[in-house]
N, C-alpha and C positions, 0 to 999 in steps of 0.2 A: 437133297431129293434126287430119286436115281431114274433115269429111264429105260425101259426095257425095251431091248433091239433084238433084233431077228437071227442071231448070234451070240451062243454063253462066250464066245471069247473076243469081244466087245463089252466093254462096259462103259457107263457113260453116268455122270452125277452132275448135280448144279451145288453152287456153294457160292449163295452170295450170286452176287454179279458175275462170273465166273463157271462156266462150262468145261466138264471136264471127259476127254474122251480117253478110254487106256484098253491098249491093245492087248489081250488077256490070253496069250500062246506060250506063256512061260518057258513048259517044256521044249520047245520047238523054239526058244528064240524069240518070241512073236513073230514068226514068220505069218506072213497074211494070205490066207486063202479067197475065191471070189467071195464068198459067203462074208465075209470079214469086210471086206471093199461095200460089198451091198450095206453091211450094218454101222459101218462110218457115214457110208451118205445119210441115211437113215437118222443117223445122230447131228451130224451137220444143219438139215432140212429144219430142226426140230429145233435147234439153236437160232439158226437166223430167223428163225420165226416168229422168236419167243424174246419180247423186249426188255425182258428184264433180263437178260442174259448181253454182256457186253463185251467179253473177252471168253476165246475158248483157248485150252490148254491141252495138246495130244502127250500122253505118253506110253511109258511100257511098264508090263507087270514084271514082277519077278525079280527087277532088280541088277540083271545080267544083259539084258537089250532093251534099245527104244523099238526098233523093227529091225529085222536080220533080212527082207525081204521078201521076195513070193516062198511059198509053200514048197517046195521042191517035191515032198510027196503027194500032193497034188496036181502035179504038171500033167499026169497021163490021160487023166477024165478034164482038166478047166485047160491045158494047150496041148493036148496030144494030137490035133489035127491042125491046117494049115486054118479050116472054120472055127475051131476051138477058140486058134490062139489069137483070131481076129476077133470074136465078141470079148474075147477076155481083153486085150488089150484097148479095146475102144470103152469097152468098161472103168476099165484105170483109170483112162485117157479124161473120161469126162470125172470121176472122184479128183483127179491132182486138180483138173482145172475149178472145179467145186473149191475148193479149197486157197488155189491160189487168186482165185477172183472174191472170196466168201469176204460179206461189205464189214464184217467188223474181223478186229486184231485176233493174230492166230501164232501161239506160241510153240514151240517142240521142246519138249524139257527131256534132255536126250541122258540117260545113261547106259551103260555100256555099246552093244554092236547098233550101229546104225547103217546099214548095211544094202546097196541095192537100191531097192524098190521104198526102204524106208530113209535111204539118202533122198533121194528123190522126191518123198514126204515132207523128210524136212526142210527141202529148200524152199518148196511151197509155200511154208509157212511165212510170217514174218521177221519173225525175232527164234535166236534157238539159244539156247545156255546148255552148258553140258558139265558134265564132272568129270575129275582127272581118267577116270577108268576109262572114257569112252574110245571108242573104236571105229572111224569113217572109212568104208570101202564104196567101191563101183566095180564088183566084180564078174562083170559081164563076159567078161574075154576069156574066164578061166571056163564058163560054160554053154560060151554060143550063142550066147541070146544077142537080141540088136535092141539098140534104143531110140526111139523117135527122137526127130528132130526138138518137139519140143521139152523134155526129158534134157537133153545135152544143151538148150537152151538156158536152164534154169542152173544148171550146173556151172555152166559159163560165166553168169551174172554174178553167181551166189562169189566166186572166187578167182574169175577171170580165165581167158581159155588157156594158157600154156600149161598152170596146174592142174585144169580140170582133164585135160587131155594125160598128162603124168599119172591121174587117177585112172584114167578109161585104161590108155594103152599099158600102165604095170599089173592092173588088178589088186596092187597094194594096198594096203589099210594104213591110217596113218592116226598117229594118236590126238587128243586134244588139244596139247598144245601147238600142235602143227594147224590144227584146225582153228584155233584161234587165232596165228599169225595170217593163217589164208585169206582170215574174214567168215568163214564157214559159220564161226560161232560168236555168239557175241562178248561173252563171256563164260570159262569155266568155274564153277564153284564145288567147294568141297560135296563130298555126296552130302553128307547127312543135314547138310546145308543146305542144296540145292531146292528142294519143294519149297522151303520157305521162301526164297528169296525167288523162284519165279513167280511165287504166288501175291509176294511183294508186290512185285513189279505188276502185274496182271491187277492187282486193287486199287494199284497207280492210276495207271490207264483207264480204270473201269469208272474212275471218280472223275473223269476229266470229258467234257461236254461231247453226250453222243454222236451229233449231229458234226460235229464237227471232223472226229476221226472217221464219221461215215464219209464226208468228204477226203480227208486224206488219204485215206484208201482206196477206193476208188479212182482219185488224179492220179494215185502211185503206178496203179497199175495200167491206166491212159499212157505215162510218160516211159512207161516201160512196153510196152507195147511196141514191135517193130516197123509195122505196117502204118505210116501215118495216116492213110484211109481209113483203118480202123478204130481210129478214137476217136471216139462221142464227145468232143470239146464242148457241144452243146451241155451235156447231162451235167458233165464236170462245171459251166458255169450255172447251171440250176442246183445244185447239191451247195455250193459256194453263198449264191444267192438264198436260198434256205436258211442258214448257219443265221446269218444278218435278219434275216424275218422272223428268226424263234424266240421264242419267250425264255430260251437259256442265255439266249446274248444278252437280256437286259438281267436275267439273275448274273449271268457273271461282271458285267459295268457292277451290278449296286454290291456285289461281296467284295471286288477288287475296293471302289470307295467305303466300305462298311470296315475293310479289313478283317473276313472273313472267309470259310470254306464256301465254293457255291454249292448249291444243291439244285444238280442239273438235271433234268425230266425227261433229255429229248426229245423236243417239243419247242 
């Protein structure tokens, strides 16, 4: 089932328990314009909303990029002014944080350039697999742009700061396997391989008690959080306390003793 967003280069389908967002710039990389930012939230809102949806999956059309970054022929109308470049960026600002806070699992199924603004995508995410083609930059320094603190925060985490700094201050690209020893990715799989096997994975997750990875996610990003004033310990022990109140905890006691599959409702 597909949903129409407010962007032909946004596409967005359901499949199962499974959401699927693909960034549809081909030509251009998937490079992301605002219009494009506008219609992932759009896509996002519509997912976490929708309960039958348990795991979402971003990728890239074409085959040649996951995201190569902002639009570059669109810097002169979305940051051509010092105003421009402040709604656009506080725009972003709030889609990565969408994203990186969004209560159910979020995968990046990265093939080729992942570059930028869509580095920075997929660190958001939870989990990323990629194929031997791909391509990791931060190439900011080649063009003057600056990254917020929380931007270089994520990038830190994803792979620790001496590397991620190696990325900022060369501008370099670095291939998959490099990206895998970083930690960047979790595993690279062959291309023609790769949709299956994140898709795998994503049926894994999607089969395994809602309620429960609503809480993991959630505490995950409590414990990651820098500012200890700003974790809701309280939410994190009511989301914990829920999981033991639901009618999935007694289906998963009677399949674990049945020795069967549960069949978990969220609930």
């Amino acid at each position: 089932m597909s949903l129409t967003l407010p962007s032909e280069k946004m596409l967005a389908r359901a499949e199962g328990a499974i959401g699927h967002v693909i960034f549809n710039n081909p030509e251009r990389h998937n490079a992301v314009s605002l219009e494009m930012w506008d219609a992932l939230d759009v896509a996002l809102q519509h997912y976490e909303n929708d309960d039958t949806i348990r795991v979402v999956v971003l990728s890239g059309a074409g085959g040649k990029a996951f995201v190569s970054g902002a639009d570059i022929s669109k810097f002169e109308k979305e940051r051509g002014s010092k105003e421009a470049t402040q709604r656009y960026n506080s725009r972003i600002k709030q889609v990565y944080q969408r994203i990186e806070a969004f209560p159910k699992p979020t995968i990046a199924m990265i093939h080729g350039h992942c570059i930028g603004g869509g580095l920075n995508l997929a660190v958001c995410c939870d989990l990323r697999f990629c194929s031997p083609a791909s391509k990791f930059a931060m190439p900011a320094a080649k063009l003057a742009l600056g990254y917020p603190i929380h931007a270089i925060r994520r990038l830190m985490r994803a792979i620790g700061p001496a590397d991620a700094k190696r990325l900022m201050f060369t501008a370099k690209s670095i291939d998959a396997d490099t990206a895998f020893r970083l930690g960047l990715v979790q595993e690279v799989i062959a291309q023609d391989e790769l949709e299956g096997h994140v898709n795998t994975i994503a049926e894994s997750i999607a089969a395994n008690a809602p309620l429960t990875i609503k809480a993991m996610k959630f505490i995950s990003t409590q414990v990651l959080e820098p500012d200890p004033d700003k974790r809701d310990l309280d939410h994190c022990d009511a989301l914990v306390a829920a999981c033991f109140a639901s009618e999935d905890y007694v289906e998963g006691r009677s399949a674990f003793l049945e020795k069967r599959k549960p069949d978990f409702k969220g609930r």
